[in-house]
DOGU-12639 format. One line per field, with one value per residue (C-alpha): residue number from 1; chain; z, x, y negated. Coordinates in Angstrom, 2 decimals. Example, Ala and Ser with C-alpha at 12.3 -4.5 7.8 and 13.67 -1.06 7.14 Angstrom:
REM DOGU-12639
n = (1, 2)
chain = (A, A)
z = (7.80, 7.14)
x = (12.30, 13.67)
y = (4.50, 1.06)
This chain:
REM DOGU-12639
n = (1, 2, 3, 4, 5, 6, 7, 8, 9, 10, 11, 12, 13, 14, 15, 16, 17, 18, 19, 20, 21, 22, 23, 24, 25, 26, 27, 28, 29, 30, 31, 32, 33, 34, 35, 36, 37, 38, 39, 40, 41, 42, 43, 44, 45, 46, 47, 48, 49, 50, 51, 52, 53, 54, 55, 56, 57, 58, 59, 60, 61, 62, 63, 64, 65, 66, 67, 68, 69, 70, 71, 72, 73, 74, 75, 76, 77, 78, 79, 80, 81, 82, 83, 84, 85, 86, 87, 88, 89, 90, 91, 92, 93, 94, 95, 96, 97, 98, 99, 100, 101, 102, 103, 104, 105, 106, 107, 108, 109, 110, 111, 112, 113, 114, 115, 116, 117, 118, 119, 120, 121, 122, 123, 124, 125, 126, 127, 128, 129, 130, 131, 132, 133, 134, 135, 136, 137, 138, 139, 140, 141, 142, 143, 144, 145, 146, 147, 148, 149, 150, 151, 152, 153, 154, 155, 156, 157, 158, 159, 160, 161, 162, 163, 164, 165, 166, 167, 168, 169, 170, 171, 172, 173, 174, 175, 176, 177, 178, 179, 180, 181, 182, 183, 184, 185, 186, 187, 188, 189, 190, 191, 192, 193, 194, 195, 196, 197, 198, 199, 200, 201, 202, 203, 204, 205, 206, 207, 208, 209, 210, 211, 212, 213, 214, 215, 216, 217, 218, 219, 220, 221, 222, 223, 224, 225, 226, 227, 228, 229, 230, 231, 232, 233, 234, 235, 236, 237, 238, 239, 240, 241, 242, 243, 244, 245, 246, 247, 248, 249, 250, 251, 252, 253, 254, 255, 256, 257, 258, 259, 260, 261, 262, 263, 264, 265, 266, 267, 268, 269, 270, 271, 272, 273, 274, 275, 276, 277, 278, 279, 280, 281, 282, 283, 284, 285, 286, 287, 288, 289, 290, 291, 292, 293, 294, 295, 296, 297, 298, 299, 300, 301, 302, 303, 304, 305, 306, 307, 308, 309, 310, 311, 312, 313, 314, 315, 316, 317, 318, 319, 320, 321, 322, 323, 324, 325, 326, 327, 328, 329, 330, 331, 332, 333, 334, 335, 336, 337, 338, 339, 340, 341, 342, 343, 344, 345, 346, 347, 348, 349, 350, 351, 352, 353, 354, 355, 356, 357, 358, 359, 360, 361, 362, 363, 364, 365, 366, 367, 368, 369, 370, 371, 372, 373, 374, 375, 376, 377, 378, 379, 380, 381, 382, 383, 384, 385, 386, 387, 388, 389, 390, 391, 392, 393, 394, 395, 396, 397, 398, 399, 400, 401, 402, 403, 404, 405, 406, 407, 408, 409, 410, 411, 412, 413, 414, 415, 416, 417, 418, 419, 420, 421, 422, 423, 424, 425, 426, 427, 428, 429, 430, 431, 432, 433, 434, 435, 436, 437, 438, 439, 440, 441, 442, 443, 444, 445, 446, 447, 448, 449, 450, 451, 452, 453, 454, 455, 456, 457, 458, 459, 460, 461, 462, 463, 464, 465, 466, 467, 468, 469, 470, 471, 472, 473, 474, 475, 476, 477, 478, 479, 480, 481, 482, 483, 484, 485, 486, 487, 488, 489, 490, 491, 492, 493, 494, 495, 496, 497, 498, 499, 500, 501, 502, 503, 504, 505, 506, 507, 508, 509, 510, 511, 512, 513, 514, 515, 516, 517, 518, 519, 520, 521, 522, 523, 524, 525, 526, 527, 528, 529, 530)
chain = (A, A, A, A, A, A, A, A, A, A, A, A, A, A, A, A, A, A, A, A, A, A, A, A, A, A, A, A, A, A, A, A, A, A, A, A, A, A, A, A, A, A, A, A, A, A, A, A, A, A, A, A, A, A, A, A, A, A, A, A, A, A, A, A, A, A, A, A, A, A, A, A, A, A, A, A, A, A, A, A, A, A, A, A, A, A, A, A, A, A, A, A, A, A, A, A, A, A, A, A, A, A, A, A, A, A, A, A, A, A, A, A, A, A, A, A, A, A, A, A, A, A, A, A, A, A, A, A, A, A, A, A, A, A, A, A, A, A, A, A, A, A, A, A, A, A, A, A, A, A, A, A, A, A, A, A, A, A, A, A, A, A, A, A, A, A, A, A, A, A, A, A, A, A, A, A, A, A, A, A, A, A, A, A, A, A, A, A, A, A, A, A, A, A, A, A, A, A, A, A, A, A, A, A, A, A, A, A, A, A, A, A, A, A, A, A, A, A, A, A, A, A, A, A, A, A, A, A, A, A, A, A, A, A, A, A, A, A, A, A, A, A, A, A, A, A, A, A, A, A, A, A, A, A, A, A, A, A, A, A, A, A, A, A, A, A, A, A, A, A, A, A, A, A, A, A, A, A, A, A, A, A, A, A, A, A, A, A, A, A, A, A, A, A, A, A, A, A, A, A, A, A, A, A, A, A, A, A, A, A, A, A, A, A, A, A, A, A, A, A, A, A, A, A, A, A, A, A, A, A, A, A, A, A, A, A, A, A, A, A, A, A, A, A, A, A, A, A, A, A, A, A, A, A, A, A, A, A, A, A, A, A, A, A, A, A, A, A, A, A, A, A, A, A, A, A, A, A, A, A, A, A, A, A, A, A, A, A, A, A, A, A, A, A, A, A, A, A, A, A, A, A, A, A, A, A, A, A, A, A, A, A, A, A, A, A, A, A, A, A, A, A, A, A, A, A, A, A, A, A, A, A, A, A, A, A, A, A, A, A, A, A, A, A, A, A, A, A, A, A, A, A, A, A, A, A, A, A, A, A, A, A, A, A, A, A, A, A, A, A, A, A, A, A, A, A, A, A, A, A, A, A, A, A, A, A, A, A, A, A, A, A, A, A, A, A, A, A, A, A, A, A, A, A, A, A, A, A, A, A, A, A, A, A, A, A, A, A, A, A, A, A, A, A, A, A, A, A, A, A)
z = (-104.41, -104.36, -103.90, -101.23, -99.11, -99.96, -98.56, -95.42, -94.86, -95.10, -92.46, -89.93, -90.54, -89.73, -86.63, -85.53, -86.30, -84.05, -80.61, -77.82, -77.89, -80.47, -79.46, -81.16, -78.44, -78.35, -78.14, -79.49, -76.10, -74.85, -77.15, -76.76, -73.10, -73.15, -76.36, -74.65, -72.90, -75.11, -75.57, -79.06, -81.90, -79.95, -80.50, -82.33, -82.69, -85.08, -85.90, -86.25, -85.77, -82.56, -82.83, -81.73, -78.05, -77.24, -74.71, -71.61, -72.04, -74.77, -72.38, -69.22, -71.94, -73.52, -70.11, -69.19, -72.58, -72.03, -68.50, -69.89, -72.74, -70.65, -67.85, -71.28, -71.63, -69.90, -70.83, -71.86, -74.60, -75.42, -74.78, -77.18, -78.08, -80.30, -80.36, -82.50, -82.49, -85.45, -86.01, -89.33, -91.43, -88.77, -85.95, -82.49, -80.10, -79.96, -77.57, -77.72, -74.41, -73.28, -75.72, -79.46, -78.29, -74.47, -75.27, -75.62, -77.41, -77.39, -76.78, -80.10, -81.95, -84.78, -87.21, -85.75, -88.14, -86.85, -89.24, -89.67, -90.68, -91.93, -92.06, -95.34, -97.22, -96.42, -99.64, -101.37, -101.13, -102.38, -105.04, -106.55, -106.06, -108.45, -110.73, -110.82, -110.94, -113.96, -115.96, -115.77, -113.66, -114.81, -111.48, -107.81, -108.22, -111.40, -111.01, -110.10, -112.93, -115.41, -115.10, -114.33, -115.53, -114.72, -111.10, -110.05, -106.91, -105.93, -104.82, -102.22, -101.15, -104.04, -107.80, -106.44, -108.45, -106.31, -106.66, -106.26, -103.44, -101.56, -101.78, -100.25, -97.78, -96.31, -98.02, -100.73, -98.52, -99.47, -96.91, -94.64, -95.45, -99.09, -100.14, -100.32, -98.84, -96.51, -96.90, -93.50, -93.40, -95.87, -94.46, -97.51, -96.50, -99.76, -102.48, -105.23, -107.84, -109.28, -111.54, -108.34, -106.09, -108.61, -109.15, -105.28, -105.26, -108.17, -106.06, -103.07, -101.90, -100.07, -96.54, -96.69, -99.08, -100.65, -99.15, -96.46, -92.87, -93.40, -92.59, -92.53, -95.55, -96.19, -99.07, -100.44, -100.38, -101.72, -105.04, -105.72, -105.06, -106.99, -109.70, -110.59, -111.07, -113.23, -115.09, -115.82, -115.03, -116.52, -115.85, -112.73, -109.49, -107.02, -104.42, -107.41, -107.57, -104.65, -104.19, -107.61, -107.70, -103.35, -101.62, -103.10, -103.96, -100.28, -99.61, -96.89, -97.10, -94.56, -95.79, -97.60, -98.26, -98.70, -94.82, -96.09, -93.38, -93.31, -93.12, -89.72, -88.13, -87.67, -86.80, -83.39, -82.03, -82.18, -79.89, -79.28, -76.15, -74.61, -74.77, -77.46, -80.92, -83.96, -87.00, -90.14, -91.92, -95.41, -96.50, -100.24, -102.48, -100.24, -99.21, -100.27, -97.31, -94.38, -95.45, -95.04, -92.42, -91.05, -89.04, -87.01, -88.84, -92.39, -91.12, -90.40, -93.82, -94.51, -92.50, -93.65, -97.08, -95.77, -93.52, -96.18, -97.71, -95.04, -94.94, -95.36, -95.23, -93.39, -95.05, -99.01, -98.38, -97.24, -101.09, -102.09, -100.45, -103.35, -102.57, -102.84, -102.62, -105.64, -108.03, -105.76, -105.19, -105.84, -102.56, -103.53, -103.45, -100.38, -99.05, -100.39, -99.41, -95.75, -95.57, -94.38, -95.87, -93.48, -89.64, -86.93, -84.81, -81.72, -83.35, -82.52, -85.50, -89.40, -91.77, -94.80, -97.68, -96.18, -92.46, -89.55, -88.40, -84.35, -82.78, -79.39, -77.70, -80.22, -83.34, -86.10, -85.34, -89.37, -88.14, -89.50, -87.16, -87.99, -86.63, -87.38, -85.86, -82.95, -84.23, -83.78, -85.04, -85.25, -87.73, -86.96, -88.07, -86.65, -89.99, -88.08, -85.37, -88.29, -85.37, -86.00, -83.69, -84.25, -82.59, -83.50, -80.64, -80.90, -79.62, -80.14, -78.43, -78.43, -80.54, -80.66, -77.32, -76.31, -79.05, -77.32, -74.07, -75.53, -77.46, -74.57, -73.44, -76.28, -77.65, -74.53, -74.27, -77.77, -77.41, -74.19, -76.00, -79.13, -77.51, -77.77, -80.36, -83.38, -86.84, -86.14, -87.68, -90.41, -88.87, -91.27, -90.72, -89.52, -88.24, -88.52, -92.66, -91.53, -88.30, -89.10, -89.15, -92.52, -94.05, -97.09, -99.78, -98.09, -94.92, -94.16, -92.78, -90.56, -89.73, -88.21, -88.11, -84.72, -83.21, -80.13, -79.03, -81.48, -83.87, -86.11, -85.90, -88.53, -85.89, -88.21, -86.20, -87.24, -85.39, -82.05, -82.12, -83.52, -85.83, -85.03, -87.57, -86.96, -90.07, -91.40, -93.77, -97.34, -98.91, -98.48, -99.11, -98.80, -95.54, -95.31, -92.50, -90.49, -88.40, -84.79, -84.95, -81.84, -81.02, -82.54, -83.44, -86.06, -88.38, -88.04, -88.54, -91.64, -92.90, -92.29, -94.98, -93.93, -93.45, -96.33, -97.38, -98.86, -97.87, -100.00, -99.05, -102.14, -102.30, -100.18, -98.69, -95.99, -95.00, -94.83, -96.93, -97.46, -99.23, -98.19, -99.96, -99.33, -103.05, -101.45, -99.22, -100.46, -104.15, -105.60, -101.96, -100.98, -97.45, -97.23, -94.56, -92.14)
x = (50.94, 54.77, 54.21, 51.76, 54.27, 56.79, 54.50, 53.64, 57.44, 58.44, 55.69, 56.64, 60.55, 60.27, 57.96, 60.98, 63.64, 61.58, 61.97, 59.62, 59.28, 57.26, 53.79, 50.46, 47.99, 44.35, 42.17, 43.07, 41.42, 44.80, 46.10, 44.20, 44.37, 48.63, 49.24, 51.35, 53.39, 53.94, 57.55, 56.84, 56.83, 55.43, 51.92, 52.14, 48.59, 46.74, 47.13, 43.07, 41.55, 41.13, 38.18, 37.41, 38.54, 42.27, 42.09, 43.27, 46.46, 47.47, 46.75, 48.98, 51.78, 51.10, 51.74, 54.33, 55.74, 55.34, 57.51, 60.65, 60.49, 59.91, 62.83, 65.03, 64.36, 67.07, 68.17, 71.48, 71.51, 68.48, 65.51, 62.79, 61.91, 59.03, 57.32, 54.33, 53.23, 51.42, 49.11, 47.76, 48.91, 47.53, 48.83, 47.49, 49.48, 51.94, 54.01, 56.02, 58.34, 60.21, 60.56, 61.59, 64.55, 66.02, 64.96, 61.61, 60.44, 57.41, 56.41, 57.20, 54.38, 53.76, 54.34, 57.65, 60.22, 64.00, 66.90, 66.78, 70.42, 70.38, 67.23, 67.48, 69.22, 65.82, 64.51, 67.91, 66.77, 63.32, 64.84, 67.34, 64.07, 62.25, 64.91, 65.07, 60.87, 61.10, 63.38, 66.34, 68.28, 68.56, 69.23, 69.83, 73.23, 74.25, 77.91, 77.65, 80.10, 77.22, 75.92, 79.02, 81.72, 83.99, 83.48, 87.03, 88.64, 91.74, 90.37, 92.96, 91.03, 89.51, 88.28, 84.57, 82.26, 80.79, 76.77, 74.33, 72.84, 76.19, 76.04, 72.34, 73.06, 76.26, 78.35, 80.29, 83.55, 83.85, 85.07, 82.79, 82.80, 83.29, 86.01, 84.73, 88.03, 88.19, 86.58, 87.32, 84.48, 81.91, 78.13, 78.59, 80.53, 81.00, 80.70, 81.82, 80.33, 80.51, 83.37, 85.49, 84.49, 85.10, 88.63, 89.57, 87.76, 90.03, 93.22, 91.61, 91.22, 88.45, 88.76, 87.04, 85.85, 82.72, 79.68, 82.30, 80.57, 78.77, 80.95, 78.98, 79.72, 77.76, 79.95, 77.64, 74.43, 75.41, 76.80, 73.78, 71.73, 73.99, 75.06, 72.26, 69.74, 72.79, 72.77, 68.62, 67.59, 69.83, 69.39, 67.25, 68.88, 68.89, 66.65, 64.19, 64.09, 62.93, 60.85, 58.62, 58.83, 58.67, 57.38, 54.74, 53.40, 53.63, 52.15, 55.20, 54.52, 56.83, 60.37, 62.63, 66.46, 66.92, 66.94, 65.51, 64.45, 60.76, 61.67, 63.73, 60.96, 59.34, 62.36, 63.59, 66.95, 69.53, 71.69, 75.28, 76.32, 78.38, 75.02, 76.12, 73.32, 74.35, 75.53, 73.15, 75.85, 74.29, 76.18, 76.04, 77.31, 76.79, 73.33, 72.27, 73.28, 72.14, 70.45, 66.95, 64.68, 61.04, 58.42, 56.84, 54.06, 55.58, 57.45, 54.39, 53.43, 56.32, 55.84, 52.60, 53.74, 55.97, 53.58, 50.86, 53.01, 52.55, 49.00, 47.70, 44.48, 44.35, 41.21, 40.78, 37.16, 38.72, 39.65, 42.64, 43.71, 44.24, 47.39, 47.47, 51.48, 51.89, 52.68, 55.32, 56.46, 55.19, 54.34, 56.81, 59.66, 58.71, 59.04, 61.98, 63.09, 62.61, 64.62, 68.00, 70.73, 73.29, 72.70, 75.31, 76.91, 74.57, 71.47, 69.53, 70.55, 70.44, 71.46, 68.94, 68.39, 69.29, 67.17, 68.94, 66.77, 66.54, 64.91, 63.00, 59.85, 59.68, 59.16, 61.63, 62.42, 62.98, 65.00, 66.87, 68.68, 69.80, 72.36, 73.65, 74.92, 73.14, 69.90, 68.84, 66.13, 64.79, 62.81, 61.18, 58.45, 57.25, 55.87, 53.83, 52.55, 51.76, 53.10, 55.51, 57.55, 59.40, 61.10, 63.38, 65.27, 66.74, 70.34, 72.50, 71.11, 71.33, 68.14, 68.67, 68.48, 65.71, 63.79, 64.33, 63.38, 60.14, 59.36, 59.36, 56.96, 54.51, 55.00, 53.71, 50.99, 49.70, 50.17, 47.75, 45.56, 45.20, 45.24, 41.41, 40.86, 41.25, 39.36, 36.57, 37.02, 34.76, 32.86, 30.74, 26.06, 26.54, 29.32, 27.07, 27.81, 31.47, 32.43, 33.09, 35.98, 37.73, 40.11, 42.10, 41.84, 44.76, 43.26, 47.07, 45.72, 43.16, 41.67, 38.73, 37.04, 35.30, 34.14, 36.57, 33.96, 32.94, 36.20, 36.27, 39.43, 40.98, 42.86, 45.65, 47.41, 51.23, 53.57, 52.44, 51.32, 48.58, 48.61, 46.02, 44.83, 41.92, 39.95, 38.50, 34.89, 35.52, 32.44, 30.54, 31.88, 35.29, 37.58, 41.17, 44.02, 45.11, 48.25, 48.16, 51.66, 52.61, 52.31, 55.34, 58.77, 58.15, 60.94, 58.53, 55.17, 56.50, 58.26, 54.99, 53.84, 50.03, 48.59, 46.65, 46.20, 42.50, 40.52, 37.59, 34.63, 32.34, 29.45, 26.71, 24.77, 21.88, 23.46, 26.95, 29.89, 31.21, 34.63, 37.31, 40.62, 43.62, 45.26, 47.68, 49.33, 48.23, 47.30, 44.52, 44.15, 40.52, 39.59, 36.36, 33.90, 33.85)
y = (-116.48, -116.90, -120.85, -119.92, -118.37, -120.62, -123.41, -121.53, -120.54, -123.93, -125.28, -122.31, -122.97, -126.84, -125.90, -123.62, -126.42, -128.63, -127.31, -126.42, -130.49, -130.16, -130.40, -129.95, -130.55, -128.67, -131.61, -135.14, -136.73, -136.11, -138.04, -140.98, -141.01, -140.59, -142.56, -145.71, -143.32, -140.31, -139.48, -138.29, -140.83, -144.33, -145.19, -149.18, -149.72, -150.88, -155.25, -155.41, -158.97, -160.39, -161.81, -165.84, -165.25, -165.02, -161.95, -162.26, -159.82, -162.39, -165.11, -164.14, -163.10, -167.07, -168.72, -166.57, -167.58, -170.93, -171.07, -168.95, -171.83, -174.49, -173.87, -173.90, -177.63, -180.00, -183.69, -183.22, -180.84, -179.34, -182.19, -180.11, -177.05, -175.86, -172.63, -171.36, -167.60, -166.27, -163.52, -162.26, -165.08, -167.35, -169.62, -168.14, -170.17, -173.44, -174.69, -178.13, -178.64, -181.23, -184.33, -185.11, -187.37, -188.61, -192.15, -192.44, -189.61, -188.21, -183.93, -182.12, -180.78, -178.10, -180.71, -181.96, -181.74, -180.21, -178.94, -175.14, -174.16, -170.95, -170.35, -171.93, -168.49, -166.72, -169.24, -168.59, -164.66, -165.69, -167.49, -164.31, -162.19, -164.19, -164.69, -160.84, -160.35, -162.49, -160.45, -162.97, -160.91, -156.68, -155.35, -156.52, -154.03, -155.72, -157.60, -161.45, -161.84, -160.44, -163.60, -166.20, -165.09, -167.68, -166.08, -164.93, -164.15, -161.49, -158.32, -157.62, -154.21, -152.67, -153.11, -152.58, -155.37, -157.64, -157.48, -159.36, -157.29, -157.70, -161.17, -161.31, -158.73, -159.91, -157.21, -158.61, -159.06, -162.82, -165.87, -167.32, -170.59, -172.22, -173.99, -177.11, -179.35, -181.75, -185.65, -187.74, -190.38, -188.81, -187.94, -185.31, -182.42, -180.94, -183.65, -181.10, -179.44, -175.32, -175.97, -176.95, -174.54, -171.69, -173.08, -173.06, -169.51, -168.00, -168.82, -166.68, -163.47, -161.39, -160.62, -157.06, -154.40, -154.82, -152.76, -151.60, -154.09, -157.05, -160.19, -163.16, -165.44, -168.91, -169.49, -166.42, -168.15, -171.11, -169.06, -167.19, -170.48, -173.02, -170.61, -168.50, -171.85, -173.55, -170.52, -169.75, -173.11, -175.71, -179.56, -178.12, -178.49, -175.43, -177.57, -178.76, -174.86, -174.03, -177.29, -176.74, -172.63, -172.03, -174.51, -176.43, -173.18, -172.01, -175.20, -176.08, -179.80, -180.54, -178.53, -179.93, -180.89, -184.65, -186.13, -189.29, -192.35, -191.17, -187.72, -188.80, -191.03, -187.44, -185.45, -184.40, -185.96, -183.40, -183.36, -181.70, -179.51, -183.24, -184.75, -187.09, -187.49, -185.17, -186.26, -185.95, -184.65, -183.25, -180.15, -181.20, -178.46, -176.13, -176.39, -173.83, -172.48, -174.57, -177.53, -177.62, -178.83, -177.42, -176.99, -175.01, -175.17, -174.88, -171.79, -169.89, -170.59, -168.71, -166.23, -165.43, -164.96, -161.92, -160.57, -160.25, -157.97, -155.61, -155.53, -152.03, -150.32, -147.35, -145.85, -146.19, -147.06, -150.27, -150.60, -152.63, -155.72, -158.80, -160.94, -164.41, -164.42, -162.50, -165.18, -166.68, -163.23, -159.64, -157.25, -155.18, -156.97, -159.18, -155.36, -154.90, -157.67, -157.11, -153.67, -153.35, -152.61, -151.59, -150.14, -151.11, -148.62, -149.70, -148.18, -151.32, -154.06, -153.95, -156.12, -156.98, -159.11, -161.69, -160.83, -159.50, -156.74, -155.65, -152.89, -153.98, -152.04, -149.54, -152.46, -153.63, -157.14, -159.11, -162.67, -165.07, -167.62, -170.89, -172.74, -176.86, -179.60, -180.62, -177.99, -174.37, -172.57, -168.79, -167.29, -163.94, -161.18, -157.74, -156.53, -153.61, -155.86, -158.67, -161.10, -163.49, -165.97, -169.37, -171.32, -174.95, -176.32, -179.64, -178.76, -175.91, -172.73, -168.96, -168.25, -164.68, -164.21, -166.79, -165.01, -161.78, -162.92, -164.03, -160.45, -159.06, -161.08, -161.14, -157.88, -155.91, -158.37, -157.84, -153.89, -154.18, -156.35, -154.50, -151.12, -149.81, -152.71, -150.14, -150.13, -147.53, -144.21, -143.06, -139.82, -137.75, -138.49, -134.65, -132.58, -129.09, -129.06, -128.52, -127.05, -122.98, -120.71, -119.99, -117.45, -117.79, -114.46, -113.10, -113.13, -114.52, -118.21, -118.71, -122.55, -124.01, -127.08, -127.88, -131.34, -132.84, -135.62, -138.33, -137.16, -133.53, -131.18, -129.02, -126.65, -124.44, -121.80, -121.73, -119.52, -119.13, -123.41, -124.88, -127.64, -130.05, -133.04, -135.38, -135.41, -138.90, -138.59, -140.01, -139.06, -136.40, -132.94, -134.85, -135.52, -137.18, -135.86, -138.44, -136.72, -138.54, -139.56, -139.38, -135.72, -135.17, -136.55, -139.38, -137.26, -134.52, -135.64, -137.44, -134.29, -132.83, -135.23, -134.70, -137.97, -139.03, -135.31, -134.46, -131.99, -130.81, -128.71, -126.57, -124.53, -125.71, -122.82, -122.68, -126.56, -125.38, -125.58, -122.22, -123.09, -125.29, -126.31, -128.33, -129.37, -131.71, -129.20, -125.78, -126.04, -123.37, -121.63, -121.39, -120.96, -119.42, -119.38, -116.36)
């Protein structure tokens, strides 16, 4: 009885804490008819299948899409652009604008090949995951120097070891750019290998505290790429790494490193802001950081592999959902992967492992930009909207923004689109065996069950509200709570912690259940029938 009343005290005190804003409304029709516009936690509905016809939301938001892209194009600087949006692991629209060079080019497709720039430390991240899935790597928070030890640099602010989540996350307090020297002439940028750069780095210092504010450091990625392969893999290069163990697996048949002659017969033109043709330069050394090149098409490869880690089943009749990632890369870590690490002042952007995560129309934003001579590129995932948007440009661009512009585009259309496109929710053959009033022994707690339309209600009185939770059929005799979200704070409902909470009926008499119990929430209190 004593945890009873503890349980019950704590419901009515966080109730209390919440404000008259707190609202449990009597009949979950409201719900449905204000869910878009509550000011409560925001309705994101559910990313169900759209079927084999694009609907027609999608396709105004497409060809609205398609002129903010377009008017982007000019023949200076920025000559192509391409643009794929995918759904569900799956490609659901493309755009190519403008051309794939000024002189005789021809309009970019998905297969069009650009240089990605930094896009390329997303496969450095997969890479240090792996390492650490396999047991070659302890722990993310383990000390780089664990595993090199000839890694030294002057700590000018503290004695703080630098991990290897810092390095991944942009918190390790190191330069931004590696020491590579200079080499007037050379295509290769960095012709040096780890014992030099380690040298330069020991007469060095750091230019922040570690896990203090990310400061953007290539020279980062291209340690935990060269150095961590040297070290588990040895003989292996870092891109015959990723080539054997992340991208023939992810079948991405058109990324890559090497910028050979038949790689560049399908490559845009890049082009720098004077108009002039970029430079191939190949960053050598310190690839790692910002050498590779894509697609369109490959990157929607890869962003199906992060997306399927967000696939969840809102029902356990929908049993459990088999991965075909998991061998490059467990579920949970591609989740962990995706979660920041440190929140900015603004309240809007995150930094992660390695994504930079924004906040627009009520979704967290996972992107990774990409910038190189003469190339741009954005990378991008809403992991609760299972949409994903990319976008090369062939010419040096503001993908942050342009990717903006185009979420909110797309994002509105898809929340129009998907709006009463929901999975169906499971009802019980008859609603009579449940519907009643019921007391607990105390006589304390009083709930009922009672049909709203086609859903069933368990209405609990608490204080002077009433807690209202939409029950889902199991199996008979046995209902799950599924808390509408968004009649109430999203702190609240999940402090609440009743979504997902059984609720078991007993004792069949005259075609009624007489006895009703909660476990999850209120463990050995029977409610029984008045």
């Amino acid at each position: 009885m004593k945890t009873f009343l503890l349980c019950w005290f704590s419901l009515n005190v966080l109730l209390l804490v919440a404000d008259a804003s707190f609202f449990f409304p009597e009949d979950f029709a409201h719900i449905k008819a204000n869910r878009v516009d509550d000011p409560n936690c925001p309705y994101q509905p559910f990313p169900v299948d759209l079927g084999e016809q694009i609907p027609e939301e999608l396709k105004e938001a497409f060809k609205n899409m398609t002129g903010t892209v377009q008017s982007l194009v000019n023949n200076v600087s920025l000559p192509g652009i391409s643009v794929s949006v995918n759904y569900r692991g799956k490609t659901l629209f493309y755009l190519g604008a403008g051309t794939t060079d000024k002189i005789g080019g021809v309009i970019p497709t998905a297969n069009t090949i650009f240089r990605i720039g930094s896009i390329s430390k997303v496969f450095v991240a997969i890479a240090v995951y792996q390492l650490y899935q396999n047991g070659l790597i302890a722990s993310l928070d383990d000390p780089f120097t664990k595993y090199v030890p000839d890694f030294k640099i002057n700590h000018v602010y503290s004695n703080s070891n630098i991990t290897i989540k810092s390095l991944l996350s942009q918190m390790s307090g190191l330069p931004r750019e590696t020491p590579c020297g200079i080499f007037p002439g050379s295509l290769n940028v960095c012709p040096v290998n780890s014992a030099t750069i380690l040298k330069h780095l020991s007469t060095m210092s750091t230019i922040r505290p570690v896990y203090n504010k990310p400061s953007y450091s290539n020279l980062a990625f291209s340690l935990l790429g060269r150095l961590l392969v040297e070290k588990f893999y040895p003989g292996m290069t870092y891109e015959q790494y990723v080539q054997q163990y992340i991208l023939t697996p992810l079948n991405m048949t058109k990324t890559g490193f090497n910028i050979t002659s038949d790689i560049q017969k399908e490559m845009a033109v890049g082009y720098m802001p004077d108009g002039s043709k970029a430079i191939l330069y190949d960053l050598g050394w310190n690839s790692p950081c910002g050498q590779m090149y894509s697609t369109t098409s490959d990157l929607d490869k890869l962003a199906a592999f992060f997306i399927d880690a967000f696939h969840f089943e809102y029902l356990p009749q929908a049993g459990k959902y088999p991965s075909n990632y998991d061998s490059v890369l467990t579920r949970e870590l591609r989740k962990t992967m995706s979660q920041p690490v440190f929140w900015n002042a603004d309240g809007l952007t995150q930094f992660g492992t390695p994504f930079e995560v924004r906040t627009q129309l009520t979704y967290f934003i996972l992107q990774k930009g990409g910038n190189v001579a003469g190339y741009s590129a954005l990378f991008a995932f809403i992991p609760n909207l299972r949409l994903g948007l990319n976008m090369l440009f062939s010419g040096s661009f503001d993908e942050f923004s342009s990717g903006s512009d185009i979420y909110n585009i797309i994002i509105p259309g898809f929340m129009s689109a998907l709006k009463f496109l929901g999975p169906p929710i499971p009802i019980p053959p008859s609603f009579n065996p449940y519907i009643g009033e019921y007391v607990d022994s105390s006589g304390t707690i009083h709930l009922s069950i009672q049909p709203s339309q086609e859903f069933l209600l368990l209405k609990l009185p608490i204080s002077d509200k009433t807690l209202l939770i939409l029950l889902v059929y199991y199996k008979e005799g046995v209902m799950i709570m599924w808390d509408p979200s968004v009649a109430t704070p999203c702190i609240v409902g999940e402090l609440l912690g009743l979504t997902g909470e059984w609720v078991m009926f007993s004792k069949m008499k005259d075609n009624v259940y007489t006895v009703v119990n909660m476990p999850g929430l209120l463990y050995g209190i029977d409610f029984t029938r008045k």
